[in-house]
C-alpha positions, 0 to 999 in steps of 0.5 A: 499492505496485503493485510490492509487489501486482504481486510478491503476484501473481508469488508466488502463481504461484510458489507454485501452479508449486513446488506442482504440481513437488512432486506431480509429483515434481520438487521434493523434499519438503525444498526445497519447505518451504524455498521455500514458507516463503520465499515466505510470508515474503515474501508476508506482509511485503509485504502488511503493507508494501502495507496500511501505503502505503495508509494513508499515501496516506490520510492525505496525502489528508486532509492534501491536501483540509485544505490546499485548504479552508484555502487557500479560506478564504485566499482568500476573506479576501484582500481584507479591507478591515475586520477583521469578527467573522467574519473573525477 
């Protein structure tokens, strides 16, 4: 995920560099379309990519603090000596 936000950053600067070559005439007209549409791909995929992580970190999350609730209430029950409604 910081891979994909750190390249996000790099294509803007990327982006800005090819913008100011083509105003000052040093990228043509053509190769400036062609690259800034590539690094727009790129940037709208990675985004989506960095979006779909977070939610999975998320959820793993979750997941991790279920698990530990479930793994206290293991505990607390480990030492039953009788079975009480409350214990089942």
């Amino acid at each position: 995920m910081t891979q994909g936000e750190k390249r996000i950053a790099e294509l803007d600067r990327l982006f800005v560099k090819i913008y100011e070559d083509n105003a000052k005439g040093k990228l043509s007209d053509e190769r400036f379309s062609m690259m800034s549409g590539n690094y727009e791909a790129e940037q709208k995929k990675l985004r989506m990519d960095v979006v779909e992580l977070q939610k999975n970190i998320e959820e793993q999350e979750r997941q991790n603090e279920r698990l530990e609730k479930f793994i206290q209430k293991a505990k607390h029950y480990q030492d039953l000596n009788s079975l009480t409604p409350d214990a089942l």
